[in-house]
C-alpha positions in Angstrom: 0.0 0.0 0.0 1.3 3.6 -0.7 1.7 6.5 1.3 -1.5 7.8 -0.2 -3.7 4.8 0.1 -2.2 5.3 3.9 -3.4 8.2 4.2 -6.5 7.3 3.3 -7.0 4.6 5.3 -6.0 6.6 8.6 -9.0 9.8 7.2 -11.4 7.1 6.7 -11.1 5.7 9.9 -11.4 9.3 11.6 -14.1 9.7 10.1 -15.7 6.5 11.6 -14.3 6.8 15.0 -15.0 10.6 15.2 -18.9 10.2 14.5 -20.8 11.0 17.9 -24.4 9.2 18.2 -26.8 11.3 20.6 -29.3 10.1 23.1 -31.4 12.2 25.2 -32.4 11.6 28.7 -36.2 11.7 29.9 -37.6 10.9 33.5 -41.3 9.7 34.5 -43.3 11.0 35.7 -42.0 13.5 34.7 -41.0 16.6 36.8 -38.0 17.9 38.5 -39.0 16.8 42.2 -40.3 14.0 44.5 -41.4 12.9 47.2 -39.5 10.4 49.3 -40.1 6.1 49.0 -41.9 7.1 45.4 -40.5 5.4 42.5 -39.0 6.8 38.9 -37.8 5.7 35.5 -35.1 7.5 33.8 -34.5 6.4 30.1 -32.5 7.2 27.5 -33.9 7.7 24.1 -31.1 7.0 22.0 -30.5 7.3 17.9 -28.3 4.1 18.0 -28.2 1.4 20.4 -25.2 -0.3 19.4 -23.5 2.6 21.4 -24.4 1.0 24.8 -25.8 4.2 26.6 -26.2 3.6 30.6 -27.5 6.0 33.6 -25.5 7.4 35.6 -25.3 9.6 38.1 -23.1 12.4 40.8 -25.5 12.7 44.2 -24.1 13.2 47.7 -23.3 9.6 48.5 -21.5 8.2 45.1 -19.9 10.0 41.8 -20.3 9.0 38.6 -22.2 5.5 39.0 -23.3 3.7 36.9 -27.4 2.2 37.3 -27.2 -1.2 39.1 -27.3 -2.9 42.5 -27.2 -0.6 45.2 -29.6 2.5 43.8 -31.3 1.5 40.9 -32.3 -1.8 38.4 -31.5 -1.4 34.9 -33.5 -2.3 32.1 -31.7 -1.8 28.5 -31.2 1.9 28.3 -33.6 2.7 31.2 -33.3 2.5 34.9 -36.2 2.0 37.5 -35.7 3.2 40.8 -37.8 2.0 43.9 -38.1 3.5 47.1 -36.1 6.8 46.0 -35.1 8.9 49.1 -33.6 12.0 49.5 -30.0 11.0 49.2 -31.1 9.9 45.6 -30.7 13.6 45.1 -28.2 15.2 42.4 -27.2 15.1 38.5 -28.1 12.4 35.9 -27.3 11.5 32.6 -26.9 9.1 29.7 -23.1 7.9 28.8 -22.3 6.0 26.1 -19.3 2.7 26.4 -17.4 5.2 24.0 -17.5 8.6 26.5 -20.4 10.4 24.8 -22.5 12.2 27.1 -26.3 13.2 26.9 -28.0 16.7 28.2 -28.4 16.1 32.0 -31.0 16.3 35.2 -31.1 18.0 38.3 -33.7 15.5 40.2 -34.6 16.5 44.0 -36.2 14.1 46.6 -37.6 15.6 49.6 -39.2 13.6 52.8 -41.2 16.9 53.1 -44.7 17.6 52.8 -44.6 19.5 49.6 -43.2 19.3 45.8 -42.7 21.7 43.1 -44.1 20.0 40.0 -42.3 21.9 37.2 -40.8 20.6 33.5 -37.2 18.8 34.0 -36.5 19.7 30.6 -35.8 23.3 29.2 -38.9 24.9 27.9 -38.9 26.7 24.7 -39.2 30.6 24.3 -43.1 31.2 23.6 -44.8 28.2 24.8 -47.1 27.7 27.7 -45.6 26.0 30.8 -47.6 25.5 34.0 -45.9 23.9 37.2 -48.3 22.9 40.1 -47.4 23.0 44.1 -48.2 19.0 45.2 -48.8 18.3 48.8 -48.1 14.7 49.9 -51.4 14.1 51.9 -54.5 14.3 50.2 -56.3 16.9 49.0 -53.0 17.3 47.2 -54.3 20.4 44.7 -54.5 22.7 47.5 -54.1 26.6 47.4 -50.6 27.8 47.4 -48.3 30.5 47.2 -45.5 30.8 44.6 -42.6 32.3 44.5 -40.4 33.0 41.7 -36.3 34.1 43.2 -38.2 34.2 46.8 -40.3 37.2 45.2 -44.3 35.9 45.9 -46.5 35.4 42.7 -50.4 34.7 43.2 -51.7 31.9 45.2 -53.6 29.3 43.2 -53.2 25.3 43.1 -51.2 26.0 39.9 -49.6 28.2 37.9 -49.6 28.7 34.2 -46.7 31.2 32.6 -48.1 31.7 29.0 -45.6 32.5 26.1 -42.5 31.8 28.3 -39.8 34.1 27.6 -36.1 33.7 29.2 -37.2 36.6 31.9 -39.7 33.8 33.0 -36.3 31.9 33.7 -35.4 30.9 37.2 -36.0 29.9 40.9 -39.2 28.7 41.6 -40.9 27.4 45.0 -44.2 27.1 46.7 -45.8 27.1 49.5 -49.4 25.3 50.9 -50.8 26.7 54.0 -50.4 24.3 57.2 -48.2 22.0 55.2 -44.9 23.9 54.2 -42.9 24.5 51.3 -41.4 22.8 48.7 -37.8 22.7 47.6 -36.5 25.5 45.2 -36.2 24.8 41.3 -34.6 25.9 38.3 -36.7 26.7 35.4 -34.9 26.6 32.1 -36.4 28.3 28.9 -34.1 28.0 25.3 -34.5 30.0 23.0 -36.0 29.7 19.5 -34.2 29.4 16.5 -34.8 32.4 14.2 -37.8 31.8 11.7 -35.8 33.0 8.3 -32.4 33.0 7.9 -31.1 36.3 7.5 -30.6 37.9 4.1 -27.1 37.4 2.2 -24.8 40.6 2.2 -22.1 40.9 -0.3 -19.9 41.6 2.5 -16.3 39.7 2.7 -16.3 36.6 4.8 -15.4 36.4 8.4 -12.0 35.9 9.2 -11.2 32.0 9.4 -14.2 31.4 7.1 -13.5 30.1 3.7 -13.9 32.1 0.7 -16.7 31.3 -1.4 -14.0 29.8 -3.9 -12.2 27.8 -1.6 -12.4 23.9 -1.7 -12.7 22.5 1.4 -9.3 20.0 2.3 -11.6 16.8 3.4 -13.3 17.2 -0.3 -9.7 17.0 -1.5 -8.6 14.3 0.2 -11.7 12.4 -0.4 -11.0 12.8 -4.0 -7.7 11.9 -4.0 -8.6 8.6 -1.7 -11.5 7.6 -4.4 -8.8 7.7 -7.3 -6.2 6.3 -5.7 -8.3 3.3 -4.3 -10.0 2.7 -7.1 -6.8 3.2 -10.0 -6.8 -0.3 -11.9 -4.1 -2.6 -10.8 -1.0 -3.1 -12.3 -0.1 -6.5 -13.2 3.7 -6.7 -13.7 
């Protein structure tokens, strides 16, 4: 084999070993907090599943575990956990067996009376989002108070934020009369990607941006790898 077919061979397998599959972590039910001794699946909805994605998880008691004996049962790309108490709180997320890492959660257990039921996920700019103040005895939709960075909002059994905006992003709690409050949480809003792209300028390009004339060096090479792999051999 030449020094070009070598070459080759070392760009094609970059190209393979450099491809990064996604997966996407989801929890259910699905909210940012529980109660204590309640149980929740965390699951990880992945694009390829030859790429071995597992839960795991940094909380005050272990770093970086993996799903398994001792905190949770694991089911494919999912993992159940039973019995979930407070020390269960802290960061989760999908890794796949070659280091790829999925978006993460901030889950909070409390062996309190009250829960903040608000989206784990970031909502997007201009939809509605409504998070609900959960008591753990019966009647559980009871009046509360809400509180957005400790500054009190009205007091209903829920609270609907219409067209979100990222000034609607932040610290949230409650708080239900005769039963307490609920642990604080982080609402996160992402913006929307603009609706039209924005007009072409005849402007030069950016610096470090190829000129509208240049040829790209992995379209070179991949030229030069077709030819040279495919050239007719030579037969002395």
């Amino acid at each position: 084999m030449g020094q070009t077919s070598l070459l080759c061979l070392i760009f094609v397998t970059s190209l393979l070993c450099c491809r990064t599959d996604q997966a996407r972590l989801t929890v259910s039910p699905s909210s940012s907090q529980f109660f204590s001794w309640t149980s929740v699946s965390l699951s990880c909805e992945e694009d390829d599943s030859s790429a071995g994605w597992t839960l795991r998880r940094n909380t005050t008691r272990d770093t970086r575990a993996e799903c398994g004996p001792g905190w949770g049962r694991s089911a494919g790309s999912s993992c159940n956990i039973t019995g979930i108490d407070p020390m269960d709180s802290g960061v989760y997320w999908c890794q796949s067996t070659q280091g790829a890492t999925s978006n993460s959660i901030n889950i909070t257990v409390t062996g309190g009376a009250v829960i903040l039921q608000s989206p784990v996920l970031p909502v997007m700019e201009g939809h509605d989002v409504t998070v609900r103040c959960e008591a753990r005895s019966p009647p559980s939709s009871l009046p509360a108070a809400f509180y957005k960075d400790f500054v009190g909002m009205e007091p209903t059994g829920h609270m609907t934020i219409r067209r979100v905006s990222k000034a609607d992003e932040g610290l949230y709690t409650c708080n239900i009369s005769g039963h307490g409050a609920s642990p604080p949480s982080w609402l996160s809003v992402t913006a929307t990607a603009p609706s039209t792209p924005p007009h072409p300028t005849a402007s030069p390009p950016a610096s470090g941006a190829p000129h509208p004339g240049f040829i790209p060096f992995q379209l070179v090479l991949t030229l030069v790898c077709y030819l040279e792999l495919n050239q007719p051999v030579k037969i002395q």
